[in-house]
Structure formats: C-alpha cells, structure tokens
ChimeraX commands (.cxc) that place a marker at each C-alpha (Angstrom):
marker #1 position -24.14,-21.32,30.36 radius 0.5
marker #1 position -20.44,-20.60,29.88 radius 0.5
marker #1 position -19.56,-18.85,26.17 radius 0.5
marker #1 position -16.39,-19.26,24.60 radius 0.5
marker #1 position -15.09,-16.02,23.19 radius 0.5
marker #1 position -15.92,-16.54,19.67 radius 0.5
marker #1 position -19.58,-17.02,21.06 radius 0.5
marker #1 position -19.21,-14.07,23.17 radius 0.5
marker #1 position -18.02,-11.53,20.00 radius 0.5
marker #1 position -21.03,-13.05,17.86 radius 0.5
marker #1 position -23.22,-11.97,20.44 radius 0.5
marker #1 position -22.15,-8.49,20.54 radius 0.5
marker #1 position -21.91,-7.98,17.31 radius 0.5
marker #1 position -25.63,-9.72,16.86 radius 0.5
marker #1 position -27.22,-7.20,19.01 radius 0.5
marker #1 position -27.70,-3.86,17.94 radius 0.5
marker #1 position -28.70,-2.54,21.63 radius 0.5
marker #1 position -24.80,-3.54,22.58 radius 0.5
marker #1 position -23.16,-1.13,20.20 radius 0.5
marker #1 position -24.30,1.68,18.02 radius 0.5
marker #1 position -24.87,0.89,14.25 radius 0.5
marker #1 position -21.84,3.06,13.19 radius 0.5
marker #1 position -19.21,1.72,15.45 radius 0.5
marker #1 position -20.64,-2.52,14.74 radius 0.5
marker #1 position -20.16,-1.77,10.91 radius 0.5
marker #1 position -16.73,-0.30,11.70 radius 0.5
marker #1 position -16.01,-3.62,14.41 radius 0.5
marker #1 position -16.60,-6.18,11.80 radius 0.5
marker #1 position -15.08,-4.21,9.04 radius 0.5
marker #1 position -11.59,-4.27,11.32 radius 0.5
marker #1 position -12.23,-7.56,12.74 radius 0.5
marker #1 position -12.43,-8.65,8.89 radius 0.5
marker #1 position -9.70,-6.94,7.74 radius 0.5
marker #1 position -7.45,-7.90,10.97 radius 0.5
marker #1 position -8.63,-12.10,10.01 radius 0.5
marker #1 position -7.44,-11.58,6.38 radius 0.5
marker #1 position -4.10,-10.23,7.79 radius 0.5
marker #1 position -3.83,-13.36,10.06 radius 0.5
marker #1 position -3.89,-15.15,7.16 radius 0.5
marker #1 position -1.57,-13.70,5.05 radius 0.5
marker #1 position 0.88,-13.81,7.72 radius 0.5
marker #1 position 0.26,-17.50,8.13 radius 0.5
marker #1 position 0.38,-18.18,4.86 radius 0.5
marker #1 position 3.37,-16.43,3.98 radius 0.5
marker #1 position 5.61,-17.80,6.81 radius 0.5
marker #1 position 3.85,-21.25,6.46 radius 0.5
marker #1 position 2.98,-21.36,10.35 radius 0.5
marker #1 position 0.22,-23.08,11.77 radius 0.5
marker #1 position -0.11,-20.87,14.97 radius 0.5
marker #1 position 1.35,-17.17,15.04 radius 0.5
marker #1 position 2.54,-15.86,17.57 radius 0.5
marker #1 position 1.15,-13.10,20.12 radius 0.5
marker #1 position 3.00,-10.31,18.89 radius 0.5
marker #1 position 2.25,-11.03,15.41 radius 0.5
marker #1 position -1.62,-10.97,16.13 radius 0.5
marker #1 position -1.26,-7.93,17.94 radius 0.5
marker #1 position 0.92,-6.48,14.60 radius 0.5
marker #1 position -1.93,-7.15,12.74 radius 0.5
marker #1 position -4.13,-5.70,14.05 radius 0.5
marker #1 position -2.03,-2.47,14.39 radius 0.5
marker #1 position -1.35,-2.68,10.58 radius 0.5
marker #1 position -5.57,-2.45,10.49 radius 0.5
marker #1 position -6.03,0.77,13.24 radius 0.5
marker #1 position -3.56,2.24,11.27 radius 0.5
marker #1 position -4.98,1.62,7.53 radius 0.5
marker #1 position -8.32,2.34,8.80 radius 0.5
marker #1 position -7.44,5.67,10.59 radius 0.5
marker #1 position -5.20,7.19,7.71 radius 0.5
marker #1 position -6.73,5.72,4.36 radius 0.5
marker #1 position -7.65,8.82,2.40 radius 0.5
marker #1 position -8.80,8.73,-1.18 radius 0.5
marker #1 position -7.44,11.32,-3.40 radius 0.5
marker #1 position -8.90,12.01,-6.79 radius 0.5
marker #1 position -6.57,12.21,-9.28 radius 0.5
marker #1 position -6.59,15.07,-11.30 radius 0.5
marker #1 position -4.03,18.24,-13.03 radius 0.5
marker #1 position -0.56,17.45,-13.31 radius 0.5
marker #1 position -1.43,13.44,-11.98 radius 0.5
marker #1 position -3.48,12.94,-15.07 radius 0.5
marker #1 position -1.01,14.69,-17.32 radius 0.5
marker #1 position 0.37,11.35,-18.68 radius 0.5
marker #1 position -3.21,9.57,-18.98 radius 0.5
marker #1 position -5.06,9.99,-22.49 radius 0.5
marker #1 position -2.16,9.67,-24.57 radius 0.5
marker #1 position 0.39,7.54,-25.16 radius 0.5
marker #1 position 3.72,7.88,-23.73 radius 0.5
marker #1 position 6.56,5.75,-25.15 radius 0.5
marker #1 position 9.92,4.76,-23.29 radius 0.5
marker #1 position 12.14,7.54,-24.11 radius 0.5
marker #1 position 9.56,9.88,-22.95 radius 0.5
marker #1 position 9.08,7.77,-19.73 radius 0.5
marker #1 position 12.74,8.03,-18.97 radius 0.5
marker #1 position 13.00,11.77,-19.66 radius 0.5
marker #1 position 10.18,12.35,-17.56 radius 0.5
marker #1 position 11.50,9.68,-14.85 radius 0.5
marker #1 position 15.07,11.56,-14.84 radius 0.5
marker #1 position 13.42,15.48,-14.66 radius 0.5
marker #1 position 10.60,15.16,-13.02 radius 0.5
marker #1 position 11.00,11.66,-10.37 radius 0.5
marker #1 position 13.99,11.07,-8.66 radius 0.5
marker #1 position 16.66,10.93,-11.18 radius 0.5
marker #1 position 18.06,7.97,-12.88 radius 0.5
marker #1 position 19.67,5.49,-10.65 radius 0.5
marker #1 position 20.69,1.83,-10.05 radius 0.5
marker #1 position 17.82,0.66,-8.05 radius 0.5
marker #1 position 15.28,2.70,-9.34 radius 0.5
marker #1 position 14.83,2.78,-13.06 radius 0.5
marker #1 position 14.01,-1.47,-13.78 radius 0.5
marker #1 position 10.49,-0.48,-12.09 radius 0.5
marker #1 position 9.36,0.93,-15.61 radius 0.5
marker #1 position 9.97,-2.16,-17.02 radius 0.5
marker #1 position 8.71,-6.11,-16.10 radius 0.5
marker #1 position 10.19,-8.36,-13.98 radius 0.5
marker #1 position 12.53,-5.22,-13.35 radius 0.5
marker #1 position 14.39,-6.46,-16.52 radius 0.5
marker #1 position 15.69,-3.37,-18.43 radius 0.5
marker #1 position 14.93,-3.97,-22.43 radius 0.5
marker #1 position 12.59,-2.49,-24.28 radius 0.5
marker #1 position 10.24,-5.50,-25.47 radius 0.5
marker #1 position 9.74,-5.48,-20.96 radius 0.5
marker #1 position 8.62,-1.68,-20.98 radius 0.5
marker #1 position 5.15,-0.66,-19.13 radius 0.5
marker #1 position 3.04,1.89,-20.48 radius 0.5
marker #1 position 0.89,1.81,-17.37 radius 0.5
marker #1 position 3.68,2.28,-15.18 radius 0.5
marker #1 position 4.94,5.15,-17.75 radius 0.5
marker #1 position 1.60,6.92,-17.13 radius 0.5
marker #1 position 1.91,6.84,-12.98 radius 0.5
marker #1 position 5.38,8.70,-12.89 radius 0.5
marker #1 position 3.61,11.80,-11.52 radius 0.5
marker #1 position 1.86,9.79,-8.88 radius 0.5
marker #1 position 5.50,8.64,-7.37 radius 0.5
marker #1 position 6.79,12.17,-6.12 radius 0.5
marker #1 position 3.41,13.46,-4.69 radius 0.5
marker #1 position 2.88,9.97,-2.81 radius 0.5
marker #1 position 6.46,10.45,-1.28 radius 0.5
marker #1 position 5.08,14.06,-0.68 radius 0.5
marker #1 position 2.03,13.79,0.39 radius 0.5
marker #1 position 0.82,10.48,1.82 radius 0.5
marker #1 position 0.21,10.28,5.84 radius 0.5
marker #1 position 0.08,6.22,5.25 radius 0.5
marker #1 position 3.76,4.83,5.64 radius 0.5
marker #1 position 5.35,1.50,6.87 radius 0.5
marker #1 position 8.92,0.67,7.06 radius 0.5
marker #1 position 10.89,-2.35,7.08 radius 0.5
marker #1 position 14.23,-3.70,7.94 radius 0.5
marker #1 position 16.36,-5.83,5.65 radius 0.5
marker #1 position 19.71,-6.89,6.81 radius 0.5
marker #1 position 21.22,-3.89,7.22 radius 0.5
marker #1 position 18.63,-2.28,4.71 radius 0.5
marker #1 position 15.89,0.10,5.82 radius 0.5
marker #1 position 13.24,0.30,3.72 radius 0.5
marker #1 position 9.91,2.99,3.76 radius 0.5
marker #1 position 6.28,2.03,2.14 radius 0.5
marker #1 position 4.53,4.99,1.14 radius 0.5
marker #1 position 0.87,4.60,0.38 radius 0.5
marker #1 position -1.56,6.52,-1.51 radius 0.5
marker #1 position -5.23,5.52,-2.44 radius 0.5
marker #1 position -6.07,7.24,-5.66 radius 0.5
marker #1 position -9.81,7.36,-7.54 radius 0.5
marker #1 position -9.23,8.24,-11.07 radius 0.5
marker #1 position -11.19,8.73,-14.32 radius 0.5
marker #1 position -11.01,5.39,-16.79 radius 0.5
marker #1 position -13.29,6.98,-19.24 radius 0.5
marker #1 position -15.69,9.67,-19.71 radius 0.5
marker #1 position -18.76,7.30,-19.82 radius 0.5
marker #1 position -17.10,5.42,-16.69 radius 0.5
marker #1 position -17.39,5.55,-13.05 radius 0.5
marker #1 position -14.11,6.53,-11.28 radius 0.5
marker #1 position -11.46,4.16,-10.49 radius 0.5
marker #1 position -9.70,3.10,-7.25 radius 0.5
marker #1 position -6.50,1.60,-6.51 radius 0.5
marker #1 position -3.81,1.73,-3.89 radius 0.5
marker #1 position -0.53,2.79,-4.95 radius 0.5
marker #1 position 2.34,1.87,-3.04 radius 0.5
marker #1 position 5.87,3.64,-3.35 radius 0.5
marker #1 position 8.77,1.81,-2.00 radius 0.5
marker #1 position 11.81,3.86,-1.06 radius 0.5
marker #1 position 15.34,2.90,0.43 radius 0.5
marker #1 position 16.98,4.80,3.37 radius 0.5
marker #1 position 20.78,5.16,2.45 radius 0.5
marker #1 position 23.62,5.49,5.22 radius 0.5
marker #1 position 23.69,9.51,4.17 radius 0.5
marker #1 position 20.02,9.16,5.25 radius 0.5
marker #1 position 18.42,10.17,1.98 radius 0.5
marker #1 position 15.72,8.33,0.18 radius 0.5
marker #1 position 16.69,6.51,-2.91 radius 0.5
marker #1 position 13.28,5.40,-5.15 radius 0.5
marker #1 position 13.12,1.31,-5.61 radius 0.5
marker #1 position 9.59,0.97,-7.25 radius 0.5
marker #1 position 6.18,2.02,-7.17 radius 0.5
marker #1 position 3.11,-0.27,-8.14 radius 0.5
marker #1 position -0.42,-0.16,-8.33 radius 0.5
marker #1 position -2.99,-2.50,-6.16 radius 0.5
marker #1 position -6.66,-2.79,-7.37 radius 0.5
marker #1 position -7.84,-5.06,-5.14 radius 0.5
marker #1 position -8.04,-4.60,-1.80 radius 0.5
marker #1 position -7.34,-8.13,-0.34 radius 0.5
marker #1 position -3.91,-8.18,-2.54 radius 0.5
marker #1 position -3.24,-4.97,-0.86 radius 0.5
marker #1 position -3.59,-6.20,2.30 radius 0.5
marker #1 position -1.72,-9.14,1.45 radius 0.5
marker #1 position 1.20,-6.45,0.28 radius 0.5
marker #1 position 0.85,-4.78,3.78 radius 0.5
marker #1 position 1.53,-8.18,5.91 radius 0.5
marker #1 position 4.95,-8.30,5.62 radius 0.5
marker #1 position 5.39,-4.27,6.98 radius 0.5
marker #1 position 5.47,-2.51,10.54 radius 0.5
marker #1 position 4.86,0.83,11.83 radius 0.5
marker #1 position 7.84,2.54,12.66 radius 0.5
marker #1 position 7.18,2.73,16.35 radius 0.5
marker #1 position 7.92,-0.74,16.80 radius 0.5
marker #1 position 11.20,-0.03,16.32 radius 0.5
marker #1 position 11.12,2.30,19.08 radius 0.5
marker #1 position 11.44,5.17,17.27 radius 0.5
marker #1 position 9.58,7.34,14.56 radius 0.5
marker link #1:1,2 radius 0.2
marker link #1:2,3 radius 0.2
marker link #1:3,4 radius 0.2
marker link #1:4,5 radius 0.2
marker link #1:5,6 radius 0.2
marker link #1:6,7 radius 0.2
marker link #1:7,8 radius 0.2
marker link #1:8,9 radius 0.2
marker link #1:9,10 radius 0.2
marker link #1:10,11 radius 0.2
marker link #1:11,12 radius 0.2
marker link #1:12,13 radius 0.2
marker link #1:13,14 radius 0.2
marker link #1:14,15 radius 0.2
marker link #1:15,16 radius 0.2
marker link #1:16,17 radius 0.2
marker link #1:17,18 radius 0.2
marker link #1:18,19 radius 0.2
marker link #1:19,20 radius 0.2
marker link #1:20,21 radius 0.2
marker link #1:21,22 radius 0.2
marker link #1:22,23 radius 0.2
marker link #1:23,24 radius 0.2
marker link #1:24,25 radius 0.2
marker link #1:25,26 radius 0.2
marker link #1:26,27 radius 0.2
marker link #1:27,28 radius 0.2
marker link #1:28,29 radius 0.2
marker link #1:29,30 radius 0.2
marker link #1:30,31 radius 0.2
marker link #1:31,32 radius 0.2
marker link #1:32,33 radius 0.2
marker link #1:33,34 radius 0.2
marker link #1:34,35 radius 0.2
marker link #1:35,36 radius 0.2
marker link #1:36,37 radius 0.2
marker link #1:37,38 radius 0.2
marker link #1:38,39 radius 0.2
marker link #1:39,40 radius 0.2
marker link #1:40,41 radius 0.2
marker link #1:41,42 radius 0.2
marker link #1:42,43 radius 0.2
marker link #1:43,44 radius 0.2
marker link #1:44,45 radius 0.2
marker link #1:45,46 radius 0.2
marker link #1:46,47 radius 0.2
marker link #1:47,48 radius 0.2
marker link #1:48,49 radius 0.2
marker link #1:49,50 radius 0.2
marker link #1:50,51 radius 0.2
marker link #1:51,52 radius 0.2
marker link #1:52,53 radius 0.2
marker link #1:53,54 radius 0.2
marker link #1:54,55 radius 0.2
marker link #1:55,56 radius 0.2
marker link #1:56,57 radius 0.2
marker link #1:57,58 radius 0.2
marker link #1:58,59 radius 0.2
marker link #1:59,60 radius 0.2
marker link #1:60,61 radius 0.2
marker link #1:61,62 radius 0.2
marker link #1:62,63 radius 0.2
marker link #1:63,64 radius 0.2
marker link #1:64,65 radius 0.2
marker link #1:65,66 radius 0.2
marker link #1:66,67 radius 0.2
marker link #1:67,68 radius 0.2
marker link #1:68,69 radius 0.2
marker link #1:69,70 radius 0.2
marker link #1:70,71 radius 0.2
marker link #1:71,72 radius 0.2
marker link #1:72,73 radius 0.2
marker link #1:73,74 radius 0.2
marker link #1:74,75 radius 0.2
marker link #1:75,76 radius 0.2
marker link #1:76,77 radius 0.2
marker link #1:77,78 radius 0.2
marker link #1:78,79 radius 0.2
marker link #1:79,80 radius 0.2
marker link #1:80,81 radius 0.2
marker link #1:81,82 radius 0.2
marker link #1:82,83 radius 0.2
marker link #1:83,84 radius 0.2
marker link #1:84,85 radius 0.2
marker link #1:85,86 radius 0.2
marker link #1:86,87 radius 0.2
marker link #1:87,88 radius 0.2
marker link #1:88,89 radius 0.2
marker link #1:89,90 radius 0.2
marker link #1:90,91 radius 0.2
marker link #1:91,92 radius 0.2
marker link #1:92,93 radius 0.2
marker link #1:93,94 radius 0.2
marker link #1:94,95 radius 0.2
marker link #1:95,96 radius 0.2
marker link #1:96,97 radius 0.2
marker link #1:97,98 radius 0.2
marker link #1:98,99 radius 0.2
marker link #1:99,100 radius 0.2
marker link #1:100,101 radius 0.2
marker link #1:101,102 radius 0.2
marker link #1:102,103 radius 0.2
marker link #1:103,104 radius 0.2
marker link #1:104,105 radius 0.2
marker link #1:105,106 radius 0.2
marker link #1:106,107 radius 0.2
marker link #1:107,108 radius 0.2
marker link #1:108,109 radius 0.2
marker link #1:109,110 radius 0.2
marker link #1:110,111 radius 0.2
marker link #1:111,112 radius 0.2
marker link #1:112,113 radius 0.2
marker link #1:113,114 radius 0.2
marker link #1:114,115 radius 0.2
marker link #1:115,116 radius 0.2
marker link #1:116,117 radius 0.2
marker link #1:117,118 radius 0.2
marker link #1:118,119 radius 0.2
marker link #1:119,120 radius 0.2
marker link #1:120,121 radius 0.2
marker link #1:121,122 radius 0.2
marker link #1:122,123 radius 0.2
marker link #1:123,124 radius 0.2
marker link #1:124,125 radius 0.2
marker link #1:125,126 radius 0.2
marker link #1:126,127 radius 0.2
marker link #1:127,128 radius 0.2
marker link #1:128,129 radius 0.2
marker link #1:129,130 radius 0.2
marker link #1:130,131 radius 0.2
marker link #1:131,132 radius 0.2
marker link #1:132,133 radius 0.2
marker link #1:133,134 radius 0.2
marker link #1:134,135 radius 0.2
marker link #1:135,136 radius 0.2
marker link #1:136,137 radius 0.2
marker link #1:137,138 radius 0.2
marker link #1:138,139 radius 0.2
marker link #1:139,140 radius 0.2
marker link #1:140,141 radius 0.2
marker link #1:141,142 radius 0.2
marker link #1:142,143 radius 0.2
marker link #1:143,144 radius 0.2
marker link #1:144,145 radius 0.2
marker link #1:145,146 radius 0.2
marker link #1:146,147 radius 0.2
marker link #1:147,148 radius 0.2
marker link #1:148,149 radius 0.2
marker link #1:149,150 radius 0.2
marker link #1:150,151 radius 0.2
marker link #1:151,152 radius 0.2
marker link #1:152,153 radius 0.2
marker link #1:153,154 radius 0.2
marker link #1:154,155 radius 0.2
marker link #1:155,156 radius 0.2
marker link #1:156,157 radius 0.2
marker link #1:157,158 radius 0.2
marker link #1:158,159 radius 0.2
marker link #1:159,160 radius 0.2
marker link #1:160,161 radius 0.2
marker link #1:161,162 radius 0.2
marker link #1:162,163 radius 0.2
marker link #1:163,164 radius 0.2
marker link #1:164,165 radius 0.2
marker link #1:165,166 radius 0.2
marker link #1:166,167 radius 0.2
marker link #1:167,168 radius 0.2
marker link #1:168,169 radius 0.2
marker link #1:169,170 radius 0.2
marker link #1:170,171 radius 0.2
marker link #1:171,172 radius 0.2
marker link #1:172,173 radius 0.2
marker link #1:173,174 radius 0.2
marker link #1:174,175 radius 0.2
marker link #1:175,176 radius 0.2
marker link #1:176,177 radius 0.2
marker link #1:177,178 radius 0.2
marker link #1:178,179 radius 0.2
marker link #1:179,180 radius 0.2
marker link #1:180,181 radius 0.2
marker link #1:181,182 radius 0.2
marker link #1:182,183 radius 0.2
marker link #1:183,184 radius 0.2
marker link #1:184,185 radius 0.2
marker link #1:185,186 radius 0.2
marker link #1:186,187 radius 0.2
marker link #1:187,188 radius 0.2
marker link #1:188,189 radius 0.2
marker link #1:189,190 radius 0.2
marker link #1:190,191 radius 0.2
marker link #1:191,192 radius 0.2
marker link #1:192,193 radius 0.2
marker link #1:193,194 radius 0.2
marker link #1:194,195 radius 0.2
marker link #1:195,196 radius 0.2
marker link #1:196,197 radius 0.2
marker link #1:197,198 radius 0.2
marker link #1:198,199 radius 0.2
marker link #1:199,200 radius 0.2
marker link #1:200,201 radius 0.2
marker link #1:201,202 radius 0.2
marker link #1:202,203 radius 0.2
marker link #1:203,204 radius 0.2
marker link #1:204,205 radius 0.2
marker link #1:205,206 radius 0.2
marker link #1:206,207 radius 0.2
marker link #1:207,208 radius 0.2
marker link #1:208,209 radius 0.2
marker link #1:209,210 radius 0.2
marker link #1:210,211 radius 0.2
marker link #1:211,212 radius 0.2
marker link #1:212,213 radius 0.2
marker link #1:213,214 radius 0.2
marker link #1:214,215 radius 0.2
marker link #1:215,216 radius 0.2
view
C-alpha cells in the first residue's frame, strides 16, 4: 500500500517505538508551531500556495524560537515601576534617563496609536520602560528586517512576572523593535507586550534571521 506523506508523518508520530517520547512531544510541538506560521504567512500576503522558500523560512523562524526561548523572571530594578502608579511626566523622565533618550521615532510608543497627547498615554507601557534596555541587552532571540532602505532589529524577551501576591506568575513575550541608522547605531521605535502565544507567532511571520541576508 503506497502512503502519501501526510499518512507517512501520522504514522511516525502514532508510534511510540519510532521515536522517543521526548523528541515526538518536541516534533509535533514544531510541526504545530511551523503550520500556524504557514498560516500567518498565507494569510497575511493573501496567497493560496507559498512558496518553497517561504515554507522553509518558517520553519527556521520555529528551530530558532524553540532553541533560544528563555523565560526570565522579572524581578529588582524590572519590577521597580510595577505596584505603583506612574504618571506621564514620570514616564518621560524615566524614558529620557534611563531608555534611550527622547527622540523622533521613539517616544509615540508610550502613547496609543503612537499619537502623542495625553488623553492616548499608557500606564502599562509606562511600567515596562525598564524591560526595553535589558531586552536590547540581554536577549539571545533577535530577527531583523529590511524596509526600503530601512533595517530594522526585533529583539525578544519572554518574561514571567508577579500579577499579584495571591496570583500565579505571568508570561508574556516582549518584543523591542529597534532601527539601524546609516552611522550604524540603534535608534528605539517601540516595544510591546504579547500574551498570547499564537499572536506572537503571528508578530514573528513577517521577520528573518539575519543569515539570510548572508551575513550576521
């Protein structure tokens, strides 16, 4: 009897004698992940049928999650904002000391839509200034993308945090976007949190891993 592949990959995955419990439960989980990404990418560039390369991207953009997704527990100086409430004046003070100073591009992502008034201001986002700088210092997760003549960096950072004291930790992803200027320095865009995991994947679609370019 002839199988057709998707038979084929059932069947392996079916029968625990073929693989190892450990590396099946890690198979499906990236065969899962690497589908949802397939979708994404269809969806967002409205094509029936992708092509090779962007399959193979895909599931590049999984390896890669997979092998450097850390969890880091946020605690000290990234709580320091949390438990208290921290108005705009005190978000910009903190954003132009402590961030990446006050610039053009980088300021609107305290506020939403990225429309500077005050009515538009986040809290939440006022509370994860610490979280930008050690991300950009610290994260071993990072994408890149090129816009017309714009090169852009994703830096990723999966962060468990306390929501209460009679609450289990929280988890989200929290992604950092930074632009490469022609002096090559980094100049901050915006910086966002992702609680749920197929959004973040849905995020991570549209990025590559700098070796594509053929170059790190």
């Amino acid at each position: 009897m002839d199988y057709t592949h998707e038979e084929k990959l059932l069947k392996i995955l079916k029968h625990s004698s073929l693989l190892t419990s450990y590396n099946k439960n890690v198979a499906i989980s990236v065969f899962y992940d690497a589908i949802k990404l397939f979708y994404y990418k269809q969806k967002h560039r409205d094509k029936p049928q992708l092509k090779q390369k962007e399959i193979a991207q895909c599931l590049n953009l999984v390896y890669y999650h997979h092998r450097k997704d850390k969890i880091f527990q946020v605690k000290n100086a990234l709580l320091e904002n949390f438990g208290r409430k921290i108005d705009e004046k005190e978000a910009l003070e903190y954003y132009e000391k402590k961030v990446m100073g006050i610039d053009e591009h980088g300021i609107d992502f305290l506020y939403r839509n990225h429309d500077i008034k005050s009515e538009n201001y986040l809290e939440s986002r006022g509370k994860r200034l610490p979280w930008i700088h050690y991300t950009i210092s610290n994260s071993k997760e990072i994408y890149e993308k090129q816009e017309s003549n714009n090169l852009k960096y994703l830096y990723v950072s999966h962060f468990e945090y306390p929501v209460s004291i009679n609450e289990p930790y929280y988890t989200t992803f929290f992604l950092v976007i930074v632009l490469k200027r022609s002096d090559k320095s980094l100049g901050f865009l915006t910086a966002f949190s992702v609680d749920r995991y197929n959004q973040f994947l849905s995020k991570l679609e549209s990025w590559n891993l700098p070796y594509f370019r053929g170059k790190k």
